[in-house]
C-alpha positions in Angstrom: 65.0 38.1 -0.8 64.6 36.5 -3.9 62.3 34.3 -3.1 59.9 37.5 -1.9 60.4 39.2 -5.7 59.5 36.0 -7.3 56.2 35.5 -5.0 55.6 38.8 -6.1 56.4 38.8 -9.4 53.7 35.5 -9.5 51.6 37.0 -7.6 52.0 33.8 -5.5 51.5 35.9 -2.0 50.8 32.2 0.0 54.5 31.4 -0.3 55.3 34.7 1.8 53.1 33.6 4.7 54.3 30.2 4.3 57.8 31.1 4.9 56.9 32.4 8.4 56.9 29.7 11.0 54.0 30.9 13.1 51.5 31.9 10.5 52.2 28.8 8.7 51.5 27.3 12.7 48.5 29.6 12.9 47.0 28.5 9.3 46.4 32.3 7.9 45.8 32.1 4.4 45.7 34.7 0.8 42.4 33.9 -0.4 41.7 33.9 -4.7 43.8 34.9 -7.0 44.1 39.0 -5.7 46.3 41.3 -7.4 46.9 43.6 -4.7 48.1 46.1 -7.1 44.0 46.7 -8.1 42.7 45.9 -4.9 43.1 44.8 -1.3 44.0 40.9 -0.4 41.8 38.9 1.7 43.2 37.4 4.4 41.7 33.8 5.9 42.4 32.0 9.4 40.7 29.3 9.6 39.2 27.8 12.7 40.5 25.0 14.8 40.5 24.4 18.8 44.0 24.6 19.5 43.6 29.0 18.9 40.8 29.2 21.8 41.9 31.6 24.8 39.2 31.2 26.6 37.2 27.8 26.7 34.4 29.0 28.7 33.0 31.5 25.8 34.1 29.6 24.1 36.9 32.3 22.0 39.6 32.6 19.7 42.8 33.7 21.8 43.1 37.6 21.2 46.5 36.8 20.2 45.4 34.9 17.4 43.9 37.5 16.3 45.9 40.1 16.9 48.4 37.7 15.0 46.1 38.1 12.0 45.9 41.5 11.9 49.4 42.4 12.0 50.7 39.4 9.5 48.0 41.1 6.9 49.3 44.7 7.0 52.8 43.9 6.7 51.9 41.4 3.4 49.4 43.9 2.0 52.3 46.3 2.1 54.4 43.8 0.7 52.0 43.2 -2.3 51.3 47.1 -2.8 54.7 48.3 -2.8 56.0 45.4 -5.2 59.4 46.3 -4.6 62.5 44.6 -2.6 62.0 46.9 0.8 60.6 45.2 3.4 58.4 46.6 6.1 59.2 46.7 9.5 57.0 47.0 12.3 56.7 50.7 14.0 53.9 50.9 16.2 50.5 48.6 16.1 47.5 48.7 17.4 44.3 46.6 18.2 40.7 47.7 18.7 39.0 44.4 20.1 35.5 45.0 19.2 33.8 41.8 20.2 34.5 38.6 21.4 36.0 36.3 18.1 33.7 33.0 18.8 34.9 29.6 17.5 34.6 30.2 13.7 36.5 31.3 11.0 38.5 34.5 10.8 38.4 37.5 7.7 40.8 39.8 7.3 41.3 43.3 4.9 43.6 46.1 5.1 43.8 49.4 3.6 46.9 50.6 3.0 45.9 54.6 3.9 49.7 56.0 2.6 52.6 54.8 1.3 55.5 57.4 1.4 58.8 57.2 0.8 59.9 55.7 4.1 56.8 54.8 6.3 53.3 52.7 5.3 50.4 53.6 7.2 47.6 50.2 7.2 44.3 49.8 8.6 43.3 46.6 8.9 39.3 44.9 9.7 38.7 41.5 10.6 35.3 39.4 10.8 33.6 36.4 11.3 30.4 35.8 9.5 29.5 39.7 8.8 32.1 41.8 7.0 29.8 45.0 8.2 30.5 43.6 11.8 33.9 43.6 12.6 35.5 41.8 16.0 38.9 43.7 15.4 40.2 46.7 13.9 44.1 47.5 13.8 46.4 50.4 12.9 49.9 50.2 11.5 52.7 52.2 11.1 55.4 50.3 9.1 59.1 51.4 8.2 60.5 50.3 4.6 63.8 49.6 4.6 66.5 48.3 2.0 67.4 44.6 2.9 71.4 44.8 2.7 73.7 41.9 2.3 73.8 40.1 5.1 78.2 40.1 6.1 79.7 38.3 9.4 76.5 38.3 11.0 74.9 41.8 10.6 72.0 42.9 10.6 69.9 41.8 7.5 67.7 45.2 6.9 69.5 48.8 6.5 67.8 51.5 8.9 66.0 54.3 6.5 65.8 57.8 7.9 62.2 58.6 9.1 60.8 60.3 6.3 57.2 60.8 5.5 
């Protein structure tokens, strides 16, 4: 947990994706030095061939995408709320608009509410034109209180649903 308030308090939000195994694996990246407290971050995945789903398009596994999508609303919530509580994943969902060719991935979220125990996120991904998006996404996301983790237990306290 401390390492999350200090990538926070540095505004260093590369060092949160990095300390997840399979968006480090996946190669998603913060793009330029984003406060997210003024504005949204951008979110980068860059290409490479091992992410294809389907060779005879050729195109990006949806996965991958979908991947994307979700790691960028849950650190855009991070970033916005600025606080220890972490978000937890609720419901998602995935609008695949078009086929995500063998290039380069964008993503941006909007965080649409933050209340006292829920985030709401949309989230748009793109290719080479942000005004043409290949995936769209809706989040719902709890916040809990991370509690000390004792004998095992579970590492996040469970917040009543309360929006």
């Amino acid at each position: 947990m401390n390492a999350v308030l200090e990538a926070l308090a540095s505004n260093r939000y590369q060092d949160l994706l990095d300390a997840i195994p399979y968006v480090r694996h996946l190669g998603i990246r913060v793009e330029g030095e984003q406060d997210a407290r003024k504005s949204t971050l951008l979110f980068h995945l860059p290409f490479r061939n091992e992410i294809i789903g389907n060779p005879m398009l050729p195109a990006l596994h949806g996965g991958v995408v979908g991947a994307l999508l979700e790691t960028a609303s849950m650190i855009q919530v991070i970033a916005s709320e600025r606080q220890s509580r972490m978000p937890r994943l609720i419901d998602f969902s995935v609008d695949y608009l078009r086929s995500a060719r063998t290039k380069d991935c964008w993503a941006e979220c909007n965080v649409v509410r933050m209340g006292s125990s829920i985030a709401a996120v949309s989230v748009r991904c793109w290719q080479d034109d942000e005004t043409a998006p290949i995936a769209t996404a809706r989040a719902h996301l709890l916040l809990v209180e991370p509690m000390p983790q004792q004998h095992g237990g579970l590492p996040m306290k469970p917040q009543p649903f309360d929006i």
